[in-house]
DRENSEMI-660132 format. One record per residue: residue in one letter; x, y, z of N, C-alpha, C, O, CB in turn. Coordinates in steps of 0.2 Angstrom, whole numbers, plus 5000, padded with zeros to 4 digits. Glycine has a CB too. Layout:
BEGIN
aXYZXYZXYZXYZXYZ;...
This chain:
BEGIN
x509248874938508548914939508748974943509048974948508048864943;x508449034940508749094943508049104948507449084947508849154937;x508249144955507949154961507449204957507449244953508349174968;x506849174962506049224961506349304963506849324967505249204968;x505749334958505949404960505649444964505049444963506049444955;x506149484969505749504973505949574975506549574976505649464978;x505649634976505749684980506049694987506049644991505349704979;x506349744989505949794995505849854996505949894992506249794999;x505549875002505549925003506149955010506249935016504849925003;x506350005007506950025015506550105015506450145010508450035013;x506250105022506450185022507050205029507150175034505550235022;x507150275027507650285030507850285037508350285040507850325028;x507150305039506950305045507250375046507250425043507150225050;x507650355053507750435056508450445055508850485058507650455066;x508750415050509450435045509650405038509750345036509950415048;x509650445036509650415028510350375026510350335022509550475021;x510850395029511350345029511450265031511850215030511750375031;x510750265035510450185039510150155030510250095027509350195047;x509750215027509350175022509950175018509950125015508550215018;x510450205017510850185010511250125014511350075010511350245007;x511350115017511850055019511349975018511449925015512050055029;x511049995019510349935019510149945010509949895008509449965027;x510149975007509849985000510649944999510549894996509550074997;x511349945001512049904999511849854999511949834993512549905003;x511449825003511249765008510949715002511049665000510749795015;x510649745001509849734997510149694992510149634991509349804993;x510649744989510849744981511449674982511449634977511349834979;x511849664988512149604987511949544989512149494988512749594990;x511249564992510649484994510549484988510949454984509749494998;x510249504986510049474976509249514977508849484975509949354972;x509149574980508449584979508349634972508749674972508049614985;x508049634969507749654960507849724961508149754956506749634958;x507449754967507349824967507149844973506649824976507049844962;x507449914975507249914981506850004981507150044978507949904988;x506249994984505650044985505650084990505850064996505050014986;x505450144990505350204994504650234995504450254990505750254992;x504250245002503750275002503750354999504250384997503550255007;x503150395000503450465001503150505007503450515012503350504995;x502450525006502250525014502250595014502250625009502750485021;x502250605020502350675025503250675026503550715029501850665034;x503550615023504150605026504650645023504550715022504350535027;x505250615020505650645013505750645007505850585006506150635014;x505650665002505650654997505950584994506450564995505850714995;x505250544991505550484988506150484983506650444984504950454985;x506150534979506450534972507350544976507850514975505950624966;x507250594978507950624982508150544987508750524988507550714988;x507550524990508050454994508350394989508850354990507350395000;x508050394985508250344979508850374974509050334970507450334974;x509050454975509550464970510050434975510550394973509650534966;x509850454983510550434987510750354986511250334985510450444998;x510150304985510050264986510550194980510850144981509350264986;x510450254974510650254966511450274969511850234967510150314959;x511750314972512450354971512750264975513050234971512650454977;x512650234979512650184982512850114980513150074984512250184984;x512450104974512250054971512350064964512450114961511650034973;x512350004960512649984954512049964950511949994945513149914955;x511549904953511249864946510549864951510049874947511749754943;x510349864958509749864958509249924957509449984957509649844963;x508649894956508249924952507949974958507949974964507749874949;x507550024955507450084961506750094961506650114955507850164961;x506250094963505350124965505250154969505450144974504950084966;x504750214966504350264972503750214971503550194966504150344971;x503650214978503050174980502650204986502650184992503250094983;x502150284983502050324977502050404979501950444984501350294975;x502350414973502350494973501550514972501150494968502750534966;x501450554978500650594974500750624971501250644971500050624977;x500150644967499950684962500250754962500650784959499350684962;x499550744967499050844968499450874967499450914962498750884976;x500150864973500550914975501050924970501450974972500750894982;x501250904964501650904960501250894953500850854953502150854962;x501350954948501350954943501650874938502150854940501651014942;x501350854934501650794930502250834926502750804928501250754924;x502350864924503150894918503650904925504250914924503050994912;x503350914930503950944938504050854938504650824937503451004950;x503650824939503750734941504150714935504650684936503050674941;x503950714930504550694924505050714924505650684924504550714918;x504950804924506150794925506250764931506750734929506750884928;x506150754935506250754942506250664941506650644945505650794947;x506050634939505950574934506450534932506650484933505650594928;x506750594926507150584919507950584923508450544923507050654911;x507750654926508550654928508950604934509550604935508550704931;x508350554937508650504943508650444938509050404938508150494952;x508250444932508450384927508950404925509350354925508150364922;x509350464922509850474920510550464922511050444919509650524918;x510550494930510850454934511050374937511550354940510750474938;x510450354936510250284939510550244934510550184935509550254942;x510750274928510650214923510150174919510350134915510850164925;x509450194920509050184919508550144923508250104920509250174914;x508650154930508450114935507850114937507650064939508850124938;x507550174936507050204941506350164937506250164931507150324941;x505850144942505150134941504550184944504350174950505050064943;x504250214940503650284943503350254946503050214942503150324938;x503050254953502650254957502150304958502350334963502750244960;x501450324954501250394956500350354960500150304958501050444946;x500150384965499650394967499150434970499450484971499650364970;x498550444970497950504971498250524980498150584982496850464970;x498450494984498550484991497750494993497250474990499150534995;x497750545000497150535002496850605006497250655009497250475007;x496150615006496050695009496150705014496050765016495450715008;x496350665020496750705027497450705023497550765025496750655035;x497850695021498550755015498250775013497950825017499050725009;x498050775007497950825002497450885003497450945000497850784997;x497050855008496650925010496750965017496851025018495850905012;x496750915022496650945029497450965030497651015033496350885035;x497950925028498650945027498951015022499151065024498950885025;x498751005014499051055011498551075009498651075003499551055008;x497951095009497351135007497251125001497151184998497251205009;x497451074998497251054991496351014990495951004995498050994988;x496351004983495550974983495650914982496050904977495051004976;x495550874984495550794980494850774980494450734983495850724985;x494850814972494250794967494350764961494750774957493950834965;x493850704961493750694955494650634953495150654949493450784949;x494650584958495350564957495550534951496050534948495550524962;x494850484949495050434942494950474937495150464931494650364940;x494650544938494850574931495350624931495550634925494350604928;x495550654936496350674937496850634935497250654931496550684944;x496850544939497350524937497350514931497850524928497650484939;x497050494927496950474917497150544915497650534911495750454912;x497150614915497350654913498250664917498650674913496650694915;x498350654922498950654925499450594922499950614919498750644932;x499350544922499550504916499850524911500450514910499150474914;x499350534905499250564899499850604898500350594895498650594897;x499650674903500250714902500850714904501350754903500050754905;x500950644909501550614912501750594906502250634903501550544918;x501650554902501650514896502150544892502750534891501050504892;x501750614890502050644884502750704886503250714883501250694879;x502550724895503250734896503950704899504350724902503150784898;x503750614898504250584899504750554892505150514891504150544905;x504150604886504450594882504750684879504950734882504050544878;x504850674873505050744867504450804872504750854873504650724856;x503850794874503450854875502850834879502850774881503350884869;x502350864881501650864882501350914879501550964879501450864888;x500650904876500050944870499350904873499150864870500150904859;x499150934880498750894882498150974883498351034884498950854889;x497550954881496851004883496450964886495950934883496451024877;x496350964894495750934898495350954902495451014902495950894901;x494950944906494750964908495150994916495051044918494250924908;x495750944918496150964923496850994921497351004925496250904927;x496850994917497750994915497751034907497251014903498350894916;x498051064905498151114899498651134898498851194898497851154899;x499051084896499651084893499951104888499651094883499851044893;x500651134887500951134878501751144882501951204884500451244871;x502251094882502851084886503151054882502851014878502851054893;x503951074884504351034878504951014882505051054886504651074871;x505250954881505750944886506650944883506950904880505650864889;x506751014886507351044881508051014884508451044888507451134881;x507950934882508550904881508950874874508750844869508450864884;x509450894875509850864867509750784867509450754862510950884866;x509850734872509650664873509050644877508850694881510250634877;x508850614877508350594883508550534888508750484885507650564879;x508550524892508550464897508050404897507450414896508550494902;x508250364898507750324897506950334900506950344906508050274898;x506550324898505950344901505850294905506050234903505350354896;x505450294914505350234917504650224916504350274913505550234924;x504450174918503550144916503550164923503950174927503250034915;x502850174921502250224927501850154929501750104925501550304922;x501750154936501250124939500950154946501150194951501450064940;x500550134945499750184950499550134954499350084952499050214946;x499650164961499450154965498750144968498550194970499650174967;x498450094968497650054966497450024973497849984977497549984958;x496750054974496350004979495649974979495449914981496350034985;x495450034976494649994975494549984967495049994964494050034978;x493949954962494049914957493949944952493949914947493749854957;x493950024953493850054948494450104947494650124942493250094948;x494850114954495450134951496050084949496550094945495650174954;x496050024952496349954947496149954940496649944936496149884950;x495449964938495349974931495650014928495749994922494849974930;x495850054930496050114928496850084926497050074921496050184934;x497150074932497750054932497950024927498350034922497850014937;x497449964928497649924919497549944914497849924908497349874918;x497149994914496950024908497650074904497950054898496250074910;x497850114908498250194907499150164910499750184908497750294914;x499150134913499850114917500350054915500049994914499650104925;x500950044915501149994915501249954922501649904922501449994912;x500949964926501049894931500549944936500249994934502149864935;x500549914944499949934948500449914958500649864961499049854945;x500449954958500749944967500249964970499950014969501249984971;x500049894977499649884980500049884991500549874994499349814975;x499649894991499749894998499249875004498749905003499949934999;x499249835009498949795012498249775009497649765011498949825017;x498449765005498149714999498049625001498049594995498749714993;x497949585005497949545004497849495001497249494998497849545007;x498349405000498449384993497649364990497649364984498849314992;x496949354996496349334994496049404989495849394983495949325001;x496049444991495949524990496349534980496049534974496649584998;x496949534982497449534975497049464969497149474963498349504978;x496749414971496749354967496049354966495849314962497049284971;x495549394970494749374969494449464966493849474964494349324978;x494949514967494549574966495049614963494849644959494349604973;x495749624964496349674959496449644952496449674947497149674963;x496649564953496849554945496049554939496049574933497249444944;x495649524943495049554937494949604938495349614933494349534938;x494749664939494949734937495449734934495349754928494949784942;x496149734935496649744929496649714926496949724922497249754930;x496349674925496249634919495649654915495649654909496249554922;x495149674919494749714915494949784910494849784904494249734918;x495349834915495449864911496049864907496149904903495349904914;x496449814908496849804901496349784894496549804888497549744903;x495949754894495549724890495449804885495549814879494749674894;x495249844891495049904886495549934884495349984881494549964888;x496049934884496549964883496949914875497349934871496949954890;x496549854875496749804870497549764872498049744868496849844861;x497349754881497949714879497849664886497249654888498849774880;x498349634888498549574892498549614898498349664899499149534891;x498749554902499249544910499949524909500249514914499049484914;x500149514901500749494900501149554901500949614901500849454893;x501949544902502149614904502149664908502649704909502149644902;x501349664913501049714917501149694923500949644925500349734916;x501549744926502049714933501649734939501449794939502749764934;x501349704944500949704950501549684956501649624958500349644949;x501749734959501849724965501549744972501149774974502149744965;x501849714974501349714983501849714987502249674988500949634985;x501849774992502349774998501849725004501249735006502349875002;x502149685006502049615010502549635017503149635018502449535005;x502049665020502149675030502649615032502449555032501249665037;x503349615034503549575038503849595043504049655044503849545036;x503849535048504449555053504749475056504449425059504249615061;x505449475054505849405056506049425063506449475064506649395050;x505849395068506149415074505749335081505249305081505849515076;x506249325086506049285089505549305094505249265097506549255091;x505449385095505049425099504449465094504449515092505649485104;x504049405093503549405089502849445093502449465089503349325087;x502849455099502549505104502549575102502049615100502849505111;x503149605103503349635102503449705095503449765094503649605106;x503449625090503249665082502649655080502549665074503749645076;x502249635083501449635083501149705085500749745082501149575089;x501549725092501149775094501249825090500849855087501249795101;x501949835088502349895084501549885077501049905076503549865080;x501949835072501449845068500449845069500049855065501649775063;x500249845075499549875075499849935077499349965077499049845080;x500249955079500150045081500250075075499950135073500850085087;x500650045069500750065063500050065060499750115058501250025058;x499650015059499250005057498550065057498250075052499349965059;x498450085064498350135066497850205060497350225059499050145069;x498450235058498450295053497950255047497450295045499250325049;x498050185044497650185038497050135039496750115034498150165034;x496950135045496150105049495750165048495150155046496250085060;x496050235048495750285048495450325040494950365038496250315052;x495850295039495850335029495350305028495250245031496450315022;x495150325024494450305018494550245012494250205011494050385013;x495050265010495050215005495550155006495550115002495250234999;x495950155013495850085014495450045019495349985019496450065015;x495050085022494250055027493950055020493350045021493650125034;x493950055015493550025011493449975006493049945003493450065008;x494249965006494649905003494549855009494349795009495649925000;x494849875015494749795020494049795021493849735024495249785028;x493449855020493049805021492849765016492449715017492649835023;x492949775011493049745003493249665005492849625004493549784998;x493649655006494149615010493849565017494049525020494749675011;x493349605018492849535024493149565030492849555035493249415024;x493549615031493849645036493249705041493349765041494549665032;x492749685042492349725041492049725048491849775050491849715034;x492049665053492049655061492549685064492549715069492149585063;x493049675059494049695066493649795063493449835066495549655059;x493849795057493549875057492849905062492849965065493249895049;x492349875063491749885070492449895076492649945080490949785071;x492649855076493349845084493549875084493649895089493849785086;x493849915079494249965081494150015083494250035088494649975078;x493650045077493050095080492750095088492750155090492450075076;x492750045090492650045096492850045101492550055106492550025097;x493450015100494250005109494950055104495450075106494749865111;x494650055098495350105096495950065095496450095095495650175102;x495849985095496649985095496249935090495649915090497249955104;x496949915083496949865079497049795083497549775087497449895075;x496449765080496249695082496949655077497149655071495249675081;x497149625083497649575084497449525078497949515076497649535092;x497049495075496749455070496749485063496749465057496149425072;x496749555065496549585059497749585054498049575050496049695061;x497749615062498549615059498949555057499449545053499049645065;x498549505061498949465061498849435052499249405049498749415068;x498249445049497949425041498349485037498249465031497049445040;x498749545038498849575037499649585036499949635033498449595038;x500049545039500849545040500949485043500549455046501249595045;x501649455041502049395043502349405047502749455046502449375040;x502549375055502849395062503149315063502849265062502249435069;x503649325064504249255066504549245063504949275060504049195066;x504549185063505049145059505249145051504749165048504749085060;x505849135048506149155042505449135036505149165032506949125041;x505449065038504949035035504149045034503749015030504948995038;x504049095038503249115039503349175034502949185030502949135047;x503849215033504049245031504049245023503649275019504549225035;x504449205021504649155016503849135013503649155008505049095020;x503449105017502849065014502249155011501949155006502349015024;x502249185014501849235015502049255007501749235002502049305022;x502749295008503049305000502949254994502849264988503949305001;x502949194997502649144990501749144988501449134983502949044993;x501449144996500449164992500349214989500049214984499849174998;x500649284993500649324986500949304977500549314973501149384988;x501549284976501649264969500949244969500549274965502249204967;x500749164974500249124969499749174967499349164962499849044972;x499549224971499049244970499049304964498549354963498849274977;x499649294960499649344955500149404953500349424947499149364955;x500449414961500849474960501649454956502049404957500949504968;x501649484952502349484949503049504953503649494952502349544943;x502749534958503349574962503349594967503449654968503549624960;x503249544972503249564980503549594982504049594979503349524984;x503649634986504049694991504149664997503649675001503749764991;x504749625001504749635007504849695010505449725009505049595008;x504349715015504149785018504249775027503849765031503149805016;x504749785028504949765035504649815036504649875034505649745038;x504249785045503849845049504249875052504849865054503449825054;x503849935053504050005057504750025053504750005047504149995066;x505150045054505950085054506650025056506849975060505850145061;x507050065051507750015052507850015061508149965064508550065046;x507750065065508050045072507750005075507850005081508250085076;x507049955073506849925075507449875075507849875071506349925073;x507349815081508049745080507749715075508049705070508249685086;x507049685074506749665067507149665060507249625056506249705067;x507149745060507149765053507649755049507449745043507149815052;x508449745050508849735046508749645044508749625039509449775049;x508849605051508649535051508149515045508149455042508349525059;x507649555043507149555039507449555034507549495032506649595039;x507649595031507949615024508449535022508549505017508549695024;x508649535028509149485027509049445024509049425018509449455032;x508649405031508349325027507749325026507549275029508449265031;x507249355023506749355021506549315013506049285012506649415021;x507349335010507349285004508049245004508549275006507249324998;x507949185002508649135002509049164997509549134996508549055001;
């Protein structure tokens, strides 16, 4: 019987030669594929080719490139060519992100996101193939991709939180990365939307890859990686579309609390990440499967110099 499949996520933290040693790591544990955010930080596409020069056979994910800031035909070479290197490795993680980036940061508009991304898509589509011939309302395309071969094209998945851009997801994408998603959340509100919108698309759940980065930390100083992950927690208490998803999510008391003492309530994190033991660990990564996901990501908290974080990668899966 061959072991469940499971991601991670390494970011590099404050040296990328920490994330490539640990992306080694990954690859002789037996994990499926290992994921990269993108952020304000370093370029995902660029951590994952170092990641790829490294490694042989695991599989590579942005977990997600935004949009705005990048044209789709700049995301496709940029795409084609780390598949082209990787072997065919690479899986597209594209998302809308959020209007403190995309506005208050680089004075872009984040308007009109589900109909940006169905148009963004589309035009991803046709230039991760021969060309793009797109006329929309956002994007007005006529591009050709002047290669004698192509590389293999990777499947696009979008980054979804509330139930109309999951519909979407299922609708235009092949698979859907989710984040602090909880397995109740994933099992009673994400797979029916993707499942809706695959319906209009005329198709299944069969094939359509759902991953989920799952918060852990393996460590015997369970204090201590509590507090870390609520200070993380912090930045996305603040965003709009995930205060909208946890309040979706029954999380809607610990959001009043934080609002009010400023600090992430201790029950809310605790519903939201695995702290201890290998086993708890372990159990967390199995309710997600039950709850649908194809492709857990173990997501160790905070940064590799944490003592937590490498310990995590380790044994998180047997």
């Amino acid at each position: 019987m061959s072991p469940a499949r499971t991601a991670v996520y390494l970011s590099p933290g404050g040296d990328v030669a920490a994330g490539v040693a640990l992306a080694r790591r990954a690859e002789a544990r037996g994990y499926e594929s290992v994921w990269v955010t993108h952020g304000s930080g370093r370029d995902a596409l660029l951590v994952l080719a170092a990641y790829a020069a490294a490694t042989e056979r695991i599989g590579l994910g942005t977990g997600v490139v935004p949009i705005y800031p990048r044209h789709p035909t700049a995301v496709a070479q940029a795409a084609l060519t780390l598949s082209e290197i990787s072997g065919g490795r690479l899986r597209l993680g594209i998302g809308v992100s959020h209007k403190a980036m995309m506005e208050t940061m680089l004075g872009l508009t984040l308007a009109e996101p589900l109909s940006v991304m169905r148009e963004y898509v589309a035009v991803l589509r046709g230039a991760l193939g021969r060309g793009a011939r797109f006329e929309g309302r956002h994007y007005r395309v006529h591009w050709s991709m002047a290669l004698p071969k192509l590389p293999p094209a990777p499947p696009i998945l979008m980054a979804a939180l509330s139930s109309r851009m999951l519909e979407l997801a299922g609708e235009i994408a092949d698979g859907v990365v989710l984040w602090l998603c909880t397995p109740r959340y994933i099992r009673e509100t994400a797979l029916p939307a993707l499942e809706r919108g695959r319906r209009r698309a005329g198709k299944t759940l069969d094939g359509f890859e759902v991953v989920a980065a799952v918060p852990l930390a393996i460590t015997e100083d369970a204090a201590a990686a509590l507090r870390a992950f609520q200070d993380e927690l912090v930045r996305y208490l603040t965003l709009p579309f995930y205060r909208n998803m946890l309040a979706a999510s029954g999380f809607g008391p610990d959001l009043d609390q934080f609002d009010r003492d400023q600090m992430v309530p201790e029950r809310l994190a605790g519903a939201l990440g695995a702290i201890g033991h290998p086993n708890t660990a372990r159990a967390y990564l199995t309710a997600y499967r039950d709850a649908g996901v194809t492709l857990p990501a173990v997501r160790p908290i905070t940064f590799p110099d944490a003592p937590w974080y490498g310990r995590t990668v380790e044994e998180a899966i047997t």
